[in-house]
PDB file with SEQRES, HELIX, SHEET and CRYST1 records, atoms N, CA, C and O in Angstrom:
SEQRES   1 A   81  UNK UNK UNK UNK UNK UNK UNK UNK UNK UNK UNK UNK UNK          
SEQRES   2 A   81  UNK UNK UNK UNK UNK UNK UNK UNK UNK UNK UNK UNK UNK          
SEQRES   3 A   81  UNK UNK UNK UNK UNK UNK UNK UNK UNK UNK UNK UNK UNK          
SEQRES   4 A   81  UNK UNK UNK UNK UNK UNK UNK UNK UNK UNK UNK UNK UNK          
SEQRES   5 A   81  UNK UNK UNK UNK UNK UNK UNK UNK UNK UNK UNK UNK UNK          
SEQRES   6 A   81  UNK UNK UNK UNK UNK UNK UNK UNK UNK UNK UNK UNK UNK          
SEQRES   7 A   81  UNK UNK UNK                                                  
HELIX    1 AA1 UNK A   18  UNK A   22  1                                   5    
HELIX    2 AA2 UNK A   71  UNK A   77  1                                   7    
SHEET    1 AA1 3 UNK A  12  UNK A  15  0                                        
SHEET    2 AA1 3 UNK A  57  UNK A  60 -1                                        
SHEET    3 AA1 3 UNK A  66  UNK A  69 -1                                        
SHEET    1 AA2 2 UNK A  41  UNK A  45  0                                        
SHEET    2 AA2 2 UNK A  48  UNK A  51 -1                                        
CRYST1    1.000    1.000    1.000  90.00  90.00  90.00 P 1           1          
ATOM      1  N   UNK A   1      23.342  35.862 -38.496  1.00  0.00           N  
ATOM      2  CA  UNK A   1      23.110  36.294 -37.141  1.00  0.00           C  
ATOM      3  C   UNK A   1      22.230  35.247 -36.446  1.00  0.00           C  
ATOM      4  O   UNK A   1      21.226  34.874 -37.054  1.00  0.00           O  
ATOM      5  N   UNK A   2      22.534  34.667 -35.078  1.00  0.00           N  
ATOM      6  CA  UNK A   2      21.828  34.079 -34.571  1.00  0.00           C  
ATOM      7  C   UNK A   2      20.570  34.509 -33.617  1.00  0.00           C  
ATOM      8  O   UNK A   2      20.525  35.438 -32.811  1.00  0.00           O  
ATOM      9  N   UNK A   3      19.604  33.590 -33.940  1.00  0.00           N  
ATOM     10  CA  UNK A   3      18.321  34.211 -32.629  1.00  0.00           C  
ATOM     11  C   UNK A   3      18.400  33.917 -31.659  1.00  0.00           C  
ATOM     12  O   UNK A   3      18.861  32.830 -31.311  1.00  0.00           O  
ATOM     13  N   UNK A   4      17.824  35.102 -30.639  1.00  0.00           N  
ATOM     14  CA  UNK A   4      17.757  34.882 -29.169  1.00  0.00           C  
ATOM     15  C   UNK A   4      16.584  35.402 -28.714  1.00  0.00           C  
ATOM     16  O   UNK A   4      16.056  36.321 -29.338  1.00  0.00           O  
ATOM     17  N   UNK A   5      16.108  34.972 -27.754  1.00  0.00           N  
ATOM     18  CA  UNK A   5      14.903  35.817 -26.642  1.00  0.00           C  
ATOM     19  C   UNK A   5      14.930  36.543 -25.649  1.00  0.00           C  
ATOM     20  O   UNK A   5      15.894  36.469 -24.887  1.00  0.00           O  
ATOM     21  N   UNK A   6      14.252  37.114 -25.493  1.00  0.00           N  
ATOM     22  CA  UNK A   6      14.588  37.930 -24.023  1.00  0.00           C  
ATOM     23  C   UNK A   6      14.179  37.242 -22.925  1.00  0.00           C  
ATOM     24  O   UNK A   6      13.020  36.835 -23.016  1.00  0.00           O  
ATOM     25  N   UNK A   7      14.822  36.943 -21.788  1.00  0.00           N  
ATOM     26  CA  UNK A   7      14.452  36.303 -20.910  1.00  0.00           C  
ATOM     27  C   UNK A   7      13.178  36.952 -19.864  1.00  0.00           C  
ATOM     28  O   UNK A   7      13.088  38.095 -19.415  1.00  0.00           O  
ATOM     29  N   UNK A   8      12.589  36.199 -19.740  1.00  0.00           N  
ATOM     30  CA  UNK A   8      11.447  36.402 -18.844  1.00  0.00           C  
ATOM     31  C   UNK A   8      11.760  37.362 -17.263  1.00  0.00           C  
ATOM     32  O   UNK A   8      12.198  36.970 -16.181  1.00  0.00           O  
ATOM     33  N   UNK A   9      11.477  38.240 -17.558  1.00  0.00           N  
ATOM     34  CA  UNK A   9      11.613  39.382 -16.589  1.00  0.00           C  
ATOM     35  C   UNK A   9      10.514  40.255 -16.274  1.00  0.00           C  
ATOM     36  O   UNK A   9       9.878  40.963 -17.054  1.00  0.00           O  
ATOM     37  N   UNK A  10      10.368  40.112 -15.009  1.00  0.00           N  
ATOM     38  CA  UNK A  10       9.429  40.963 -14.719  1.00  0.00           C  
ATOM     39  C   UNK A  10       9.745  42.578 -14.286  1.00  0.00           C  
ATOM     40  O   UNK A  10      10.786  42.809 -13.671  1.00  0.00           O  
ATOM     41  N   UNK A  11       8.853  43.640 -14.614  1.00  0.00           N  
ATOM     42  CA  UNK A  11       9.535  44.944 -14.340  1.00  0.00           C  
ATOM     43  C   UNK A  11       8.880  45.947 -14.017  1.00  0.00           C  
ATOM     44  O   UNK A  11       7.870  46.190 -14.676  1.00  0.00           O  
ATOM     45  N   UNK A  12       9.290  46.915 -12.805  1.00  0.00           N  
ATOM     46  CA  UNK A  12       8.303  47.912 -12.720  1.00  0.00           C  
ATOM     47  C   UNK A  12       7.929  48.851 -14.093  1.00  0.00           C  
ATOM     48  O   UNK A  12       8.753  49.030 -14.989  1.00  0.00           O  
ATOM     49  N   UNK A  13       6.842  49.303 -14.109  1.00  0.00           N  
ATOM     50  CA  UNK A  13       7.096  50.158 -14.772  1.00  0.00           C  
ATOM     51  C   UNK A  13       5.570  51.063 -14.608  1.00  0.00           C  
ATOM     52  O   UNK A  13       4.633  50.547 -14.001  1.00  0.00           O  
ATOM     53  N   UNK A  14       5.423  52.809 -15.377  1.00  0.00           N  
ATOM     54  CA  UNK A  14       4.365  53.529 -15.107  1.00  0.00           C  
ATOM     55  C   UNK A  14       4.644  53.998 -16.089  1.00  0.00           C  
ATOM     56  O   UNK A  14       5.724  54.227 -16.632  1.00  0.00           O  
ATOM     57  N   UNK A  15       2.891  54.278 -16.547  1.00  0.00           N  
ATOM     58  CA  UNK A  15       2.652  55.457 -18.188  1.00  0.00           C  
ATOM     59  C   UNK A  15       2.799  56.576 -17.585  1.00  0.00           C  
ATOM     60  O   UNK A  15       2.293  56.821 -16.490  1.00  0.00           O  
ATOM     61  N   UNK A  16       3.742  57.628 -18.458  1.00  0.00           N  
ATOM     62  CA  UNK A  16       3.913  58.881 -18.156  1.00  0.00           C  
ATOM     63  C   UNK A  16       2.845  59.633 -18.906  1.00  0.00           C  
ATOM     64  O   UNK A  16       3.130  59.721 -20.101  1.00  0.00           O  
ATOM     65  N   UNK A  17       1.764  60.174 -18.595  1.00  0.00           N  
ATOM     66  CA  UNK A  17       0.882  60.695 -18.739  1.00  0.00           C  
ATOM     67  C   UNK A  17       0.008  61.865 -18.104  1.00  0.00           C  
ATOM     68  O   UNK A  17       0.511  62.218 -17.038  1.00  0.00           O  
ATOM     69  N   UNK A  18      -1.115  62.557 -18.418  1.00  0.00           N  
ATOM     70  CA  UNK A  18      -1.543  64.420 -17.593  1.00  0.00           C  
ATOM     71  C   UNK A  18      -1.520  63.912 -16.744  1.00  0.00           C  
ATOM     72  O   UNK A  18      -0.504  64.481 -16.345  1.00  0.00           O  
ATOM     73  N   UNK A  19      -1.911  62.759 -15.393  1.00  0.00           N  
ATOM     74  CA  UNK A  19      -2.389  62.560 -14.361  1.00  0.00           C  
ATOM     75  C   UNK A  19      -0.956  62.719 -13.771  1.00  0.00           C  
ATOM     76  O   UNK A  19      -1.180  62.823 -12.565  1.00  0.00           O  
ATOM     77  N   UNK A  20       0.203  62.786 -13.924  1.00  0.00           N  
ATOM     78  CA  UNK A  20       1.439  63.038 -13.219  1.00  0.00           C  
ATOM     79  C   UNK A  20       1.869  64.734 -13.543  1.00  0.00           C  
ATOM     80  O   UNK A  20       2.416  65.542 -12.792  1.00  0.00           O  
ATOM     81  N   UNK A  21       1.401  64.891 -14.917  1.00  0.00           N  
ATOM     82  CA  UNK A  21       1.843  66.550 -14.393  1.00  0.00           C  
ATOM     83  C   UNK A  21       0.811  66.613 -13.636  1.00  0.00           C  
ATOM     84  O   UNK A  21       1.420  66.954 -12.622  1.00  0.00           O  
ATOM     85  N   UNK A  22      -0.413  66.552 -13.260  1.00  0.00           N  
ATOM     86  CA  UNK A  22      -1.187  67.548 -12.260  1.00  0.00           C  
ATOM     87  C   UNK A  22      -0.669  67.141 -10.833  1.00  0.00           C  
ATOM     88  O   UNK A  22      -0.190  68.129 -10.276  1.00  0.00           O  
ATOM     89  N   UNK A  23      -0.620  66.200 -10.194  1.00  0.00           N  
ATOM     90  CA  UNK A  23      -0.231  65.814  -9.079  1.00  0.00           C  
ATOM     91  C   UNK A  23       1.393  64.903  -8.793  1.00  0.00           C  
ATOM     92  O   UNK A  23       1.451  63.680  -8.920  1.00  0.00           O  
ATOM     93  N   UNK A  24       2.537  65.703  -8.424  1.00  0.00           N  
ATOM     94  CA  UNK A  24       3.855  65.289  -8.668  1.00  0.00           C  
ATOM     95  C   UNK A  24       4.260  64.526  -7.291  1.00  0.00           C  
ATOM     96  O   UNK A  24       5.389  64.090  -7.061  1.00  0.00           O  
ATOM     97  N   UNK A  25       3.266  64.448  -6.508  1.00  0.00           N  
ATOM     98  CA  UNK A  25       3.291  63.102  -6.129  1.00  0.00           C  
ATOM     99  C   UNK A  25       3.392  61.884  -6.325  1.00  0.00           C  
ATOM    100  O   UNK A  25       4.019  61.107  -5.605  1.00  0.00           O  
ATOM    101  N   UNK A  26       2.524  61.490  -7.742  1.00  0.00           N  
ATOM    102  CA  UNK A  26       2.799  60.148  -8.125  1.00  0.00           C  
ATOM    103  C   UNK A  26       4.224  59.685  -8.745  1.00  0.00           C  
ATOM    104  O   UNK A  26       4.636  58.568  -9.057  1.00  0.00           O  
ATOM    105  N   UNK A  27       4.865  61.069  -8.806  1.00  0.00           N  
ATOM    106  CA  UNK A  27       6.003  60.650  -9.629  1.00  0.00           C  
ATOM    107  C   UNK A  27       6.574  60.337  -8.966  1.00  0.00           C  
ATOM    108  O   UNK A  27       6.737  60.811  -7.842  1.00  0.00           O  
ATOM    109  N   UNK A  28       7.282  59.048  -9.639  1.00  0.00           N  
ATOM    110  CA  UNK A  28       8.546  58.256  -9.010  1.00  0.00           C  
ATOM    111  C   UNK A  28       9.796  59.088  -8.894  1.00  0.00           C  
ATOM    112  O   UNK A  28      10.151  60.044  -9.583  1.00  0.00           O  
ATOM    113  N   UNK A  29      10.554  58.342  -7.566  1.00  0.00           N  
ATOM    114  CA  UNK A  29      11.751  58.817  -7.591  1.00  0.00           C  
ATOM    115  C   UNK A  29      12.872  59.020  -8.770  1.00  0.00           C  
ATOM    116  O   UNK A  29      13.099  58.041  -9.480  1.00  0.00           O  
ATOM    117  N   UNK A  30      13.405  59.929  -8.955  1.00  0.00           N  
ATOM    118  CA  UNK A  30      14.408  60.476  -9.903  1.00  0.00           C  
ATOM    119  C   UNK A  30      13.553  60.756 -11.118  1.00  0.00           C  
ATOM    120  O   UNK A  30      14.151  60.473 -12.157  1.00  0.00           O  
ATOM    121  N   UNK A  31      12.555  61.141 -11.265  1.00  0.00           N  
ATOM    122  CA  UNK A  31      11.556  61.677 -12.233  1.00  0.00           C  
ATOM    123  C   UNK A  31      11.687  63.198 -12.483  1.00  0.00           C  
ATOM    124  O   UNK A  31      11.205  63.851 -11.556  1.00  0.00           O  
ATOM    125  N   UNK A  32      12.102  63.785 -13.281  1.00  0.00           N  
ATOM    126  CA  UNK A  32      11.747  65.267 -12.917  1.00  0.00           C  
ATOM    127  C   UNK A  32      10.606  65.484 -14.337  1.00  0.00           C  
ATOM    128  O   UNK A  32      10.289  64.819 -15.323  1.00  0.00           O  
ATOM    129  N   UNK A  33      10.145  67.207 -13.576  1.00  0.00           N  
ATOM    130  CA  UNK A  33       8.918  67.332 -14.997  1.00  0.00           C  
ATOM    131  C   UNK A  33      10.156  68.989 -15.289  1.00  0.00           C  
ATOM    132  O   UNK A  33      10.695  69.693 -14.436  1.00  0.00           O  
ATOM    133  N   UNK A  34      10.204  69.076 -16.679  1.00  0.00           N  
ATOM    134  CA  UNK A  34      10.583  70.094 -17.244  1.00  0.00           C  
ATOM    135  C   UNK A  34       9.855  71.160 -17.575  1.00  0.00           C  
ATOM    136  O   UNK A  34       8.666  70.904 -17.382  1.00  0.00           O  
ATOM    137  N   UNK A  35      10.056  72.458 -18.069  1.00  0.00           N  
ATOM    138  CA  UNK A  35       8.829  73.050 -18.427  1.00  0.00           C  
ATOM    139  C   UNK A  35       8.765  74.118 -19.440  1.00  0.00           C  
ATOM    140  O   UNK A  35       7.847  74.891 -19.710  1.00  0.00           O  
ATOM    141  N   UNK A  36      10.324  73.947 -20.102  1.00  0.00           N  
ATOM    142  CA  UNK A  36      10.771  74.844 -21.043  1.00  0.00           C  
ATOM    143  C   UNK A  36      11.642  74.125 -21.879  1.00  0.00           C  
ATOM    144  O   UNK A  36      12.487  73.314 -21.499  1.00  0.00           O  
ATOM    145  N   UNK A  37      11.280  74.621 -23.587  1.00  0.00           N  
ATOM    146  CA  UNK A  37      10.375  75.013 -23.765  1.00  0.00           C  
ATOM    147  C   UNK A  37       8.876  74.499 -23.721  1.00  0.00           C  
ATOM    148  O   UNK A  37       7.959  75.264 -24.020  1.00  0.00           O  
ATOM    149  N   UNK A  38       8.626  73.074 -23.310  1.00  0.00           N  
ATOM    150  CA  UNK A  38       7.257  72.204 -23.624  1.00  0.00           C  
ATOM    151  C   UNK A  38       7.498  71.428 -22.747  1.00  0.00           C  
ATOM    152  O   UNK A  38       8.507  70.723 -22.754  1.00  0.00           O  
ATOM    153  N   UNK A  39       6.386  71.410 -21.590  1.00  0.00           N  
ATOM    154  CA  UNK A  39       6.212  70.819 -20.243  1.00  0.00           C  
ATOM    155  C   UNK A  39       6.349  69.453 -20.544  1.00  0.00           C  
ATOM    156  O   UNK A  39       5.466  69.093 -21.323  1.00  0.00           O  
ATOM    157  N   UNK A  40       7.422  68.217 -20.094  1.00  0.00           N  
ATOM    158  CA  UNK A  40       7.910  67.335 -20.434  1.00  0.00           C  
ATOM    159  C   UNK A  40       8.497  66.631 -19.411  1.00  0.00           C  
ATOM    160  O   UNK A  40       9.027  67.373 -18.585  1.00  0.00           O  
ATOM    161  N   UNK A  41       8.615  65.076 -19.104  1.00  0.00           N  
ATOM    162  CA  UNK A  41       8.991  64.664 -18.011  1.00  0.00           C  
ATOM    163  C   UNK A  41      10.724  64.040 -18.329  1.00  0.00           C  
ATOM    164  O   UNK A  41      10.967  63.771 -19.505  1.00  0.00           O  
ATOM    165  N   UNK A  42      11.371  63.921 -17.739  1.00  0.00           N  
ATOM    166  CA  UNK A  42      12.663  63.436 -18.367  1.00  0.00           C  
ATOM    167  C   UNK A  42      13.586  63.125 -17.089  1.00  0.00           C  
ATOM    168  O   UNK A  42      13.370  63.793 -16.079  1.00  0.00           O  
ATOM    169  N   UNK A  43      14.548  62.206 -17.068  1.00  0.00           N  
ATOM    170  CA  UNK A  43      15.181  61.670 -15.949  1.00  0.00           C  
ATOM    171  C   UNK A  43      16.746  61.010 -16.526  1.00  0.00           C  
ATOM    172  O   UNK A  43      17.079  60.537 -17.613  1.00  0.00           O  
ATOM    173  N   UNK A  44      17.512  61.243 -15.191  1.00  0.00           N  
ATOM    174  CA  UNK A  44      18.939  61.237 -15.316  1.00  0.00           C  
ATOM    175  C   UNK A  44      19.558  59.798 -15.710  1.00  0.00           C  
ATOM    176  O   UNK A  44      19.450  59.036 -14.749  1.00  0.00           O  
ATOM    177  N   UNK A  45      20.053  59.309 -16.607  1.00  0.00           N  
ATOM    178  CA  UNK A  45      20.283  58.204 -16.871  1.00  0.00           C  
ATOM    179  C   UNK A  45      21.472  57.710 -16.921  1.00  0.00           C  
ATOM    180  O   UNK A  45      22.132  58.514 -16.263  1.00  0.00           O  
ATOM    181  N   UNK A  46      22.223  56.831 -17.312  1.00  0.00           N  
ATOM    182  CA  UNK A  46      23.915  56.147 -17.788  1.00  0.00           C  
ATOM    183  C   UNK A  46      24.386  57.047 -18.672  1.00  0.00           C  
ATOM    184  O   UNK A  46      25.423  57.710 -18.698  1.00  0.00           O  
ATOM    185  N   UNK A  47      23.320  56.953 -19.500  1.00  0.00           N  
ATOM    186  CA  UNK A  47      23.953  57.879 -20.912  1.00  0.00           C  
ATOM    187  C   UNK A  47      23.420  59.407 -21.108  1.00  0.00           C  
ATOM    188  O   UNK A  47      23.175  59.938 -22.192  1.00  0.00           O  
ATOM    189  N   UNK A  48      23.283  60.051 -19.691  1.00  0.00           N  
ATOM    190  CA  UNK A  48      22.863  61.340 -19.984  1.00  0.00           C  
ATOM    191  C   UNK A  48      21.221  61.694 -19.843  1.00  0.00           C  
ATOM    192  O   UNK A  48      20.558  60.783 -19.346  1.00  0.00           O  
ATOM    193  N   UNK A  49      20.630  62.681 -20.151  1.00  0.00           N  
ATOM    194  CA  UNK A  49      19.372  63.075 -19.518  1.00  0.00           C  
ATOM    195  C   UNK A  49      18.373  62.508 -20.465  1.00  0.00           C  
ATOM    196  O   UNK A  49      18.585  62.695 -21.664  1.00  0.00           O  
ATOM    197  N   UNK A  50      17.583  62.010 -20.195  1.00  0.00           N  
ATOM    198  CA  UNK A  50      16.251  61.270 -21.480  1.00  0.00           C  
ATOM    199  C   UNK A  50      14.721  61.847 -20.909  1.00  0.00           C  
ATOM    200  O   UNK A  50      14.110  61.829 -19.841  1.00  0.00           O  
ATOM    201  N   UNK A  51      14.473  62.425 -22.454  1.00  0.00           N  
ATOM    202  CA  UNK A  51      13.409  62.797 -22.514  1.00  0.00           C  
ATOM    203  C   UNK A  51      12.422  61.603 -22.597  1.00  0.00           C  
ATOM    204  O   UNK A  51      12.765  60.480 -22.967  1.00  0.00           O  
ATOM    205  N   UNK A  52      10.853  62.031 -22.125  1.00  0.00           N  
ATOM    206  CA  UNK A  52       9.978  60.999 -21.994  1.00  0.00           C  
ATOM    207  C   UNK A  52       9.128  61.110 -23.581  1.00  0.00           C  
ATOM    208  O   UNK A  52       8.719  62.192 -24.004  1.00  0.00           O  
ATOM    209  N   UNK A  53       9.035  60.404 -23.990  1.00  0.00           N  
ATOM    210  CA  UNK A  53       7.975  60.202 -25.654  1.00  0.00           C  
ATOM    211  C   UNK A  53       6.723  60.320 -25.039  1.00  0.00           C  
ATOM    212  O   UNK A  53       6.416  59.896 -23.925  1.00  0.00           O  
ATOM    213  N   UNK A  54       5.787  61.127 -26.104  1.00  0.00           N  
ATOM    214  CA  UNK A  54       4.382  61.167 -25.510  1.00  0.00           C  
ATOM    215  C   UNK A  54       3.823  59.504 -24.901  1.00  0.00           C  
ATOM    216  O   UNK A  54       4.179  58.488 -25.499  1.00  0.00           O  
ATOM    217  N   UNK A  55       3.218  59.463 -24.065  1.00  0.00           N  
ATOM    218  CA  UNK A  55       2.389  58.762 -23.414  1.00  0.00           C  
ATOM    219  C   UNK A  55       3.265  57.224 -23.561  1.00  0.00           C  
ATOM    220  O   UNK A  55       2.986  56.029 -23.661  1.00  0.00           O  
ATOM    221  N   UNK A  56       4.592  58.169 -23.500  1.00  0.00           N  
ATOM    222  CA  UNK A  56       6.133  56.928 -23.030  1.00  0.00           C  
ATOM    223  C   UNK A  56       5.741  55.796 -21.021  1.00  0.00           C  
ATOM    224  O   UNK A  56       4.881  56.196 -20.236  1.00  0.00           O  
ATOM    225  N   UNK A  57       6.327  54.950 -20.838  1.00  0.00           N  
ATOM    226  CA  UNK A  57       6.769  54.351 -20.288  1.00  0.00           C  
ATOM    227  C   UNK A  57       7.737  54.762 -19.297  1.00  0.00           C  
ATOM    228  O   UNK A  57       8.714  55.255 -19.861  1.00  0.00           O  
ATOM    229  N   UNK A  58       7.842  54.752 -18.086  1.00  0.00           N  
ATOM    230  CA  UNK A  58       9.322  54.832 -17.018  1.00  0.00           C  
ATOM    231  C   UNK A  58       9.310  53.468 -16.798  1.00  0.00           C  
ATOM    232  O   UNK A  58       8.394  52.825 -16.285  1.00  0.00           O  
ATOM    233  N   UNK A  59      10.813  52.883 -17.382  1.00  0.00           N  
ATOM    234  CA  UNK A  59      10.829  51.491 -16.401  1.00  0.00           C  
ATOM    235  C   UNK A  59      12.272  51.925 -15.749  1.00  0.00           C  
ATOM    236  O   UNK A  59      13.142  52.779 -15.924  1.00  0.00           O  
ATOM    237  N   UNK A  60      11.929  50.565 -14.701  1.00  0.00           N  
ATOM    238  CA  UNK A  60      13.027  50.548 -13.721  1.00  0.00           C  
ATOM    239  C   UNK A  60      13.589  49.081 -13.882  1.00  0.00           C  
ATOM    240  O   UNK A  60      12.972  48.080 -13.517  1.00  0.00           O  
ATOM    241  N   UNK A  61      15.200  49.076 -14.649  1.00  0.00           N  
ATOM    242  CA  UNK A  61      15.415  48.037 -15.339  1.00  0.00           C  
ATOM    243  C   UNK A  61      15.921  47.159 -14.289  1.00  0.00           C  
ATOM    244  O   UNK A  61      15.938  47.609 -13.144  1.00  0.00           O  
ATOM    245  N   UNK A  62      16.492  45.523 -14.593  1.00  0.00           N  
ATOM    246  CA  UNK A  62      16.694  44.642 -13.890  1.00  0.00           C  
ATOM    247  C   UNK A  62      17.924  44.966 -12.713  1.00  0.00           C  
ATOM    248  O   UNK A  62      17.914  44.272 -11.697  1.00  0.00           O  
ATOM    249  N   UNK A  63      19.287  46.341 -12.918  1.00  0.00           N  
ATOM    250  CA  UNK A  63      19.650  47.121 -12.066  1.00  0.00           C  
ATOM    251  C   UNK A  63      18.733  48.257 -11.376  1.00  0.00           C  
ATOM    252  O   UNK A  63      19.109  48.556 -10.243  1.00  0.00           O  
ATOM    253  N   UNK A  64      18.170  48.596 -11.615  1.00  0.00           N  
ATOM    254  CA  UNK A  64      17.517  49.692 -10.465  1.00  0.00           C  
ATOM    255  C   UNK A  64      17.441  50.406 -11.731  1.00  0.00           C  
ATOM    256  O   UNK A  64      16.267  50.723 -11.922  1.00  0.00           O  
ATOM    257  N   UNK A  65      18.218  50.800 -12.696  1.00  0.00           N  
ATOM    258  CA  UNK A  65      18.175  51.598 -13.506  1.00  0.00           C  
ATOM    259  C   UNK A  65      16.838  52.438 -14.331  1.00  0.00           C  
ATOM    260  O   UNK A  65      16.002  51.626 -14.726  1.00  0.00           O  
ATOM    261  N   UNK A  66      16.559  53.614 -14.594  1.00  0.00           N  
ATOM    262  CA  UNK A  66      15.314  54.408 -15.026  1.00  0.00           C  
ATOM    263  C   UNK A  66      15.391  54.815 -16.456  1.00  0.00           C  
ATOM    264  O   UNK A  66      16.118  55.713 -16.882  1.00  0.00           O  
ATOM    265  N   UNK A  67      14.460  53.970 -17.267  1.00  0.00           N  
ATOM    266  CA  UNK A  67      14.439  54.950 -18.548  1.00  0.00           C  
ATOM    267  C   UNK A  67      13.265  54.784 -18.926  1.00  0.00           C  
ATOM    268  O   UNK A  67      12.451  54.103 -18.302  1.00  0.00           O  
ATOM    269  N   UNK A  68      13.021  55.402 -20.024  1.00  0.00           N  
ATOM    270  CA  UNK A  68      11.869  55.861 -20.858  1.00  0.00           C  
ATOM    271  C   UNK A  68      11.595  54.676 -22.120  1.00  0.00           C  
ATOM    272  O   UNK A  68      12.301  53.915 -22.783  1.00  0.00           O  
ATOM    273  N   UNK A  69      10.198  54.997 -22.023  1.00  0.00           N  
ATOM    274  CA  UNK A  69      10.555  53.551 -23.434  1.00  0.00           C  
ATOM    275  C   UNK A  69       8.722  54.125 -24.515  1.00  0.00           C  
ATOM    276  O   UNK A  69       7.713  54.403 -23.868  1.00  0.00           O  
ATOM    277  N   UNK A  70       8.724  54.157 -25.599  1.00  0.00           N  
ATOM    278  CA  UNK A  70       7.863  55.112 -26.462  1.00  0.00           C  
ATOM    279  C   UNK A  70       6.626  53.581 -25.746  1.00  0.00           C  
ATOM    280  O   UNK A  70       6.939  52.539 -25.172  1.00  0.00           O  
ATOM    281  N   UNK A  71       5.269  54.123 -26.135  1.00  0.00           N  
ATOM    282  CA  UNK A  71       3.967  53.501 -25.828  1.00  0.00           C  
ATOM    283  C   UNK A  71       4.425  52.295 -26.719  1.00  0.00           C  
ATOM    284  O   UNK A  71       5.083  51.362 -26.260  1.00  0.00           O  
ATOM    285  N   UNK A  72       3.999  52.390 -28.119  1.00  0.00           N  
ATOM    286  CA  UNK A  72       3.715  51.356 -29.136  1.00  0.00           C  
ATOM    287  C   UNK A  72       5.116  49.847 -28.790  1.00  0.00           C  
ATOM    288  O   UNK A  72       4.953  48.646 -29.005  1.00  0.00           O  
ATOM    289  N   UNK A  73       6.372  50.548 -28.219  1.00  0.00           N  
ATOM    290  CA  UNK A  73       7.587  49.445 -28.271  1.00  0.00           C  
ATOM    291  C   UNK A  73       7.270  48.899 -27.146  1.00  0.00           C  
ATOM    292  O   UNK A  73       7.663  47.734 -27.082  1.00  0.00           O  
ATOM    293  N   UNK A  74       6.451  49.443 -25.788  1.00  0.00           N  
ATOM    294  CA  UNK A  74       6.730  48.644 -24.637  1.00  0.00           C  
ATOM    295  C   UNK A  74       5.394  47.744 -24.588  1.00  0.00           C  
ATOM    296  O   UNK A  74       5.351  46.877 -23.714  1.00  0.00           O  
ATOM    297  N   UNK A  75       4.305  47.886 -25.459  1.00  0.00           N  
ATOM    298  CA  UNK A  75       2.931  47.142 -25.554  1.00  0.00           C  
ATOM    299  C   UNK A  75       3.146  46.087 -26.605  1.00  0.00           C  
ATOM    300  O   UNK A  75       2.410  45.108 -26.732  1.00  0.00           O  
ATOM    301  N   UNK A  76       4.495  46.417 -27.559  1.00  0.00           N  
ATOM    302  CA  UNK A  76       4.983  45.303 -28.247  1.00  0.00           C  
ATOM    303  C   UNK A  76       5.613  44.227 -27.429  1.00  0.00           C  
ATOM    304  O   UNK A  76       5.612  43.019 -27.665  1.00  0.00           O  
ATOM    305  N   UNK A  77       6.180  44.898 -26.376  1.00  0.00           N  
ATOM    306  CA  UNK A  77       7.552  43.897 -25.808  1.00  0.00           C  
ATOM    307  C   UNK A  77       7.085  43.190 -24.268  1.00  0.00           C  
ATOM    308  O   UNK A  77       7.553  42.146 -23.813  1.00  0.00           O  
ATOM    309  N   UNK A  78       5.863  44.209 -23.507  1.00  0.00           N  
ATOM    310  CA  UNK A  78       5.517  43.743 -22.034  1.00  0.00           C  
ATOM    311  C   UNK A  78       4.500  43.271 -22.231  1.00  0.00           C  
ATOM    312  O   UNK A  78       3.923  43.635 -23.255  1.00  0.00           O  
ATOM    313  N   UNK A  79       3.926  42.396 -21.464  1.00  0.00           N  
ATOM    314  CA  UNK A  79       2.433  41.652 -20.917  1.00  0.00           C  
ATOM    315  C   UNK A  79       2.574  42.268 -19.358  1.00  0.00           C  
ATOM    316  O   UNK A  79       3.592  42.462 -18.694  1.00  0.00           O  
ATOM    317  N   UNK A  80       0.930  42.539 -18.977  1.00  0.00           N  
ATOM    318  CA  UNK A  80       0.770  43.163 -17.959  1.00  0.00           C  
ATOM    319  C   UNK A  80       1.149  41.711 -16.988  1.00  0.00           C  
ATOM    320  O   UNK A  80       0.634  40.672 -17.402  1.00  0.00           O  
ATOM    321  N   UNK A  81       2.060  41.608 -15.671  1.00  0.00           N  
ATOM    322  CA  UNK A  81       1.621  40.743 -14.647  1.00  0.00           C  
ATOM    323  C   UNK A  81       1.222  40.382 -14.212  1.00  0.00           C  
ATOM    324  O   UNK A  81       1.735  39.641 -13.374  1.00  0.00           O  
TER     325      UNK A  81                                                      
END                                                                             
């Protein structure tokens, strides 16, 4: 298998964390919060509805596109801008 890199991209993105359930203002567009059975944030995607991982990531990919990405993989993979 050959190696490759990911190209240098910059990307929005916000920690899903309590400070968005209390005030659902901050939440970004196409964000919804769930609340059954376990109050949870999750949003409509390509491949169907995705739940958010505790103290997960929303990015908004190089299409406009919205997903979720767990804490530990996106502090592996992003540098802040």
């Amino acid at each position: 298998m050959e190696k490759y890199r990911k190209k240098p991209v910059v990307i929005d993105a916000v920690q899903m964390d309590e400070k968005m359930f209390l005030n659902r203002d901050l939440l970004p567009e196409g964000v919804h919060i769930g609340f059954s059975p376990v109050t949870h944030f999750y949003v409509h995607t390509l491949e169907g509805v995705m739940d958010c991982p505790p103290k997960g990531w929303l990015i908004k990919g190089v299409k406009g596109e919205l997903y979720f990405c767990a804490d530990d993989i996106f502090r592996m993979t992003y540098d802040k801008a």
